[in-house]
VOMAR-961256 format. One record per residue (C-alpha): residue in three letters; x, y, z negated. Coordinates in steps of 0.1 Angstrom, whole numbers, padded with zeros to 4 digits, always signed. Each point is the difference from the previous one (the first is absolute). Example, Ala and Ser with C-alpha at 12.3 -4.5 7.8 and 13.67 -1.06 7.14 Angstrom:
ALA+0123-0045-0078;SER+0014+0034+0007;
//
This chain:
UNK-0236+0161+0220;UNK+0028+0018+0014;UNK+0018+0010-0035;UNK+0021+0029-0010;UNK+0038-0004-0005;UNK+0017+0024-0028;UNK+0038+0002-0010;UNK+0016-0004+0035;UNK+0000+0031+0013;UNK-0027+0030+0004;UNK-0028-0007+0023;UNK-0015+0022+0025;UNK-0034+0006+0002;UNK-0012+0015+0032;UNK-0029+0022+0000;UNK-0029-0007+0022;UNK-0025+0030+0001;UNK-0031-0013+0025;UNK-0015+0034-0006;UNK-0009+0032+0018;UNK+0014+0024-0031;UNK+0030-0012-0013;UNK+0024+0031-0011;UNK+0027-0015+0023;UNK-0011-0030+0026;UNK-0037+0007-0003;UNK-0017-0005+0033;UNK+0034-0020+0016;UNK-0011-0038-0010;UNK-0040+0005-0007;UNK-0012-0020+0034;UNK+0004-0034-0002;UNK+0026-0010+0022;UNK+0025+0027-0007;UNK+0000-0010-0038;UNK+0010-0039+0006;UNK+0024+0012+0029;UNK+0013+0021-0034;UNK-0001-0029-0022;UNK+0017-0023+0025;UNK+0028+0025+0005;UNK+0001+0006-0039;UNK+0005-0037-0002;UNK+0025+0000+0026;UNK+0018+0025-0016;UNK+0008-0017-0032;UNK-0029+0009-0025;UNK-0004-0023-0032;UNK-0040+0010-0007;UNK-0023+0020+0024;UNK-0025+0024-0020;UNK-0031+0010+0017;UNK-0021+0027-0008;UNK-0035+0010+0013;UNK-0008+0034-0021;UNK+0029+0027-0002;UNK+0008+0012-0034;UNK+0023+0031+0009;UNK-0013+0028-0020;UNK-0032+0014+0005;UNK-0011-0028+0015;UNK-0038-0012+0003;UNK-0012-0032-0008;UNK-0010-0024+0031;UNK-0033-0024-0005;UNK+0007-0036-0010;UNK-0010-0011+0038;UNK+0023+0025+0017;UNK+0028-0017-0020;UNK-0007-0034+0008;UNK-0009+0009+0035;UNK+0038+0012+0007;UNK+0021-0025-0027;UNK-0019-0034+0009;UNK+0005-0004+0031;UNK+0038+0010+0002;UNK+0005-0024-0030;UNK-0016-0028+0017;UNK+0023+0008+0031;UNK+0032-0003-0023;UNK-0009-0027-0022;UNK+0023-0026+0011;UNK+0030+0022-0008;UNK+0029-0015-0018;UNK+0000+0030-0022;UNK-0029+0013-0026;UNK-0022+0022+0010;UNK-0011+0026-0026;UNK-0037+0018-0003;UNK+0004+0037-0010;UNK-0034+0006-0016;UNK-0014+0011-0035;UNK-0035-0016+0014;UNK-0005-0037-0017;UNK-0022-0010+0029;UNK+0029+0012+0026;UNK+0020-0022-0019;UNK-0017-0027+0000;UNK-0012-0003+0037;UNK+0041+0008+0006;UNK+0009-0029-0021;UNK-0025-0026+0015;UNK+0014+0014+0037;UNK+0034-0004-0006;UNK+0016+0023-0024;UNK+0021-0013-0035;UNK+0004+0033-0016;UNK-0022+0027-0011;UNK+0018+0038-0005;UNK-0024+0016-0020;UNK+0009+0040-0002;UNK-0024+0007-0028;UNK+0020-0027-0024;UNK-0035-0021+0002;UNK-0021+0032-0016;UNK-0020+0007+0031;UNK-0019-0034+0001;UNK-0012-0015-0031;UNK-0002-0034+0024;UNK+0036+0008+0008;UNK+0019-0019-0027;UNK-0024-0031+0003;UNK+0005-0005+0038;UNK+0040+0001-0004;UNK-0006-0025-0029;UNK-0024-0021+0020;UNK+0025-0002+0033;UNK+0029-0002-0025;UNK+0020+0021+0022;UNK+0028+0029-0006;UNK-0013+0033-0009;UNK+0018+0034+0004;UNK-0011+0021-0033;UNK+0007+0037+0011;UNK-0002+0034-0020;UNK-0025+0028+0019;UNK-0011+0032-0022;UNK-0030+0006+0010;UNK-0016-0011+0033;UNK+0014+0000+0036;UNK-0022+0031+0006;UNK+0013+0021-0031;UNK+0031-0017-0013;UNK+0022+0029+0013;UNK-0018+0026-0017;UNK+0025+0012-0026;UNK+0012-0031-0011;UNK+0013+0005-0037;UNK+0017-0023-0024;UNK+0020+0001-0034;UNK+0027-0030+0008;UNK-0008-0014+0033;UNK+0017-0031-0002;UNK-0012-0009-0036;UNK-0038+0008+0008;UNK+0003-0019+0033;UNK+0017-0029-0021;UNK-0025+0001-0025;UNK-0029+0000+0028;UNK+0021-0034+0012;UNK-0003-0013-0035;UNK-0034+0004+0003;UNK-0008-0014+0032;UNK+0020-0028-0002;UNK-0018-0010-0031;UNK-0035+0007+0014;UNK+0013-0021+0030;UNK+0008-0031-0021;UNK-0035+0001-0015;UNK-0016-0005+0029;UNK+0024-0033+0007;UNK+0025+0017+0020;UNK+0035-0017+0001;UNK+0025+0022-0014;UNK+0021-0017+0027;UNK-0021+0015+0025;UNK+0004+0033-0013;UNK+0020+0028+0023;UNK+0001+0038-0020;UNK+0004+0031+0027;UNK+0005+0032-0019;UNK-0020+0018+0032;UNK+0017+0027+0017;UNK-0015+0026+0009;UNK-0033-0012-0014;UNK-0009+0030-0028;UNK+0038+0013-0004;UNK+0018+0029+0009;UNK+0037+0002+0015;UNK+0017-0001-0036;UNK-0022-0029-0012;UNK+0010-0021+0032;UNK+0033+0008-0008;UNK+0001-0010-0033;UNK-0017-0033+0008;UNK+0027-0010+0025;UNK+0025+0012-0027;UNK-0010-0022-0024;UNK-0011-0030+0020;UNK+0019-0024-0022;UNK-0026+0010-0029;UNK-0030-0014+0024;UNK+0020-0034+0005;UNK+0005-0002-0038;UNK-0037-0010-0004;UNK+0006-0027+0019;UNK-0013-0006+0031;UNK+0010+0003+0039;UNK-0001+0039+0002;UNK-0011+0016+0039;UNK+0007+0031+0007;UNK-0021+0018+0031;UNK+0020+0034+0013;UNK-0003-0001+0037;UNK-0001+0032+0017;UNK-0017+0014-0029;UNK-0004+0035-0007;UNK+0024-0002-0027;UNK+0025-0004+0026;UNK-0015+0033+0018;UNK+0006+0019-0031;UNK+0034-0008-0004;UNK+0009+0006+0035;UNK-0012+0032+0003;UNK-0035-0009+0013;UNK+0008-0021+0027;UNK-0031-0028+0017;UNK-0005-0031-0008;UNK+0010-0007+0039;UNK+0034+0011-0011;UNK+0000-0014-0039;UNK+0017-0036+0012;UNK+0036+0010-0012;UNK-0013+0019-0033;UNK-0018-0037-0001;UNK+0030-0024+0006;UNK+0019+0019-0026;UNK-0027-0007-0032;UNK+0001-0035+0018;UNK+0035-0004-0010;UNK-0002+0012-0032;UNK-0027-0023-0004;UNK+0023-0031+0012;UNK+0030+0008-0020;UNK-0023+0000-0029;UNK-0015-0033+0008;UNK-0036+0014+0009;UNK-0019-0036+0009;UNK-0022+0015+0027;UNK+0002+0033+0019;UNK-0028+0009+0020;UNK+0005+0021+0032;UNK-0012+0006+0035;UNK+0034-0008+0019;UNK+0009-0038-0006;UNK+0030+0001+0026;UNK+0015+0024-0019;UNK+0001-0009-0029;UNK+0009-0036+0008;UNK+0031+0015+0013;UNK+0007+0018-0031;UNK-0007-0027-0022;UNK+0022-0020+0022;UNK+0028+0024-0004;UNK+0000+0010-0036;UNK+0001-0044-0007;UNK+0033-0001+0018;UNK+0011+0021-0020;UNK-0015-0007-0032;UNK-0013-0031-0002;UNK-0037-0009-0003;
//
């Protein structure tokens, strides 16, 4: 198994959306041949772990069957397998997970935190695998809907707490472990903010900490409501907040980018 390296420098994730709906890329990579030609460039480009995804989760979206999913993340992980680099599954669907993991994949990003699936927890346990446990208010389809909390970055703590424990009980590694407070996912502007302010309090618990901002609408918000076509600057900027602060894995949609800035900001800094 291709494992995960923490403590050198951040790694980049690079977001592979093989859908038709995604809130930025949806529709660009969701035939085949265009998402490996992706991968293959994503690889080229310098990323650490490629994370696919069969079902967007921007807000308000709908759920996809359990066939569509594995109709459009099988085959592309089967095409990639051989990569010297781990392949993620971005799914809160145990069965996904599993027929991702027996294809090829060697980590399972789980946006519900492994509350969606009660199977879930048991297949990362069974595949003994690394397992990104992320915070989401509410669902996909209603998450955004007046979000409200009393101290975001204790509650969302708290929920890690929890998680992390009901992890373990189903024979989960805490080694495998990787907390993402989830951007965007049941928060508005200010709470997003206040995560990324106190991001050191996340890595307190303990474990590799990812943060996911790409081209996100928090970004919009900030810059006076621009697109997520135009959200890559907004984007490299968290990104290097996220560095300096020793983030273990940022995931974003432009890898070449960011393996410039990376590259950069360690000249100058240091790993």
């Amino acid at each position: 198994m291709k494992k995960l390296e923490f403590g050198k420098r951040t790694l980049i994730m690079g977001i592979l959306n093989v859908t038709p709906d995604s809130f930025y890329d949806g529709g660009k990579y969701s035939i085949w041949d265009r998402a490996v030609q992706r991968a293959e460039k994503m690889l080229e480009d310098g990323a650490d772990i490629i994370d696919i995804g069969g079902e967007s989760t921007r807000p308000g979206a709908e759920p996809v069957s359990l066939e569509e999913e594995l109709d459009r993340v099988i085959p592309v992980i089967e095409a990639i397998r051989d990569f010297p680099i781990p392949i993620s599954i971005d799914t809160y669907k145990a069965k996904v997970a599993a027929e991702a993991l027996k294809h090829g994949a060697s980590i399972v990003n789980d946006i519900s935190g492994l509350r969606f699936d009660p199977e879930m927890a048991k297949v990362v346990a069974k595949y003994n695998v690394p397992v990104i446990i992320m915070h989401i208010k509410g669902t996909p389809r209603d998450m955004q809907k007046n979000p409200h909390y009393e101290n975001v970055v204790e509650e969302i703590k708290n929920y890690f707490i929890k998680q992390v424990d009901y992890a373990i009980s189903f024979g989960i590694k805490r080694e495998n472990i990787i907390l993402d407070p989830g951007i965007g996912f049941g928060k508005k502007l200010e709470h997003n903010i206040e995560i990324l302010r106190n991001i050191n309090e996340f890595k307190k618990l303990g474990f590799p900490l990812l943060i996911g901002h790409s081209r996100k609408s928090m970004i919009g918000m900030i810059l006076d409501g621009i697109p997520p076509e135009e959200r890559l600057y907004g984007t490299l900027a968290i990104s290097s907040y996220c560095i300096m602060n020793k983030v273990h894995i940022i995931r974003v949609h432009d890898v070449k980018e960011h393996v410039h800035l990376r590259k950069i900001l360690e000249a100058i800094v240091g790993a």
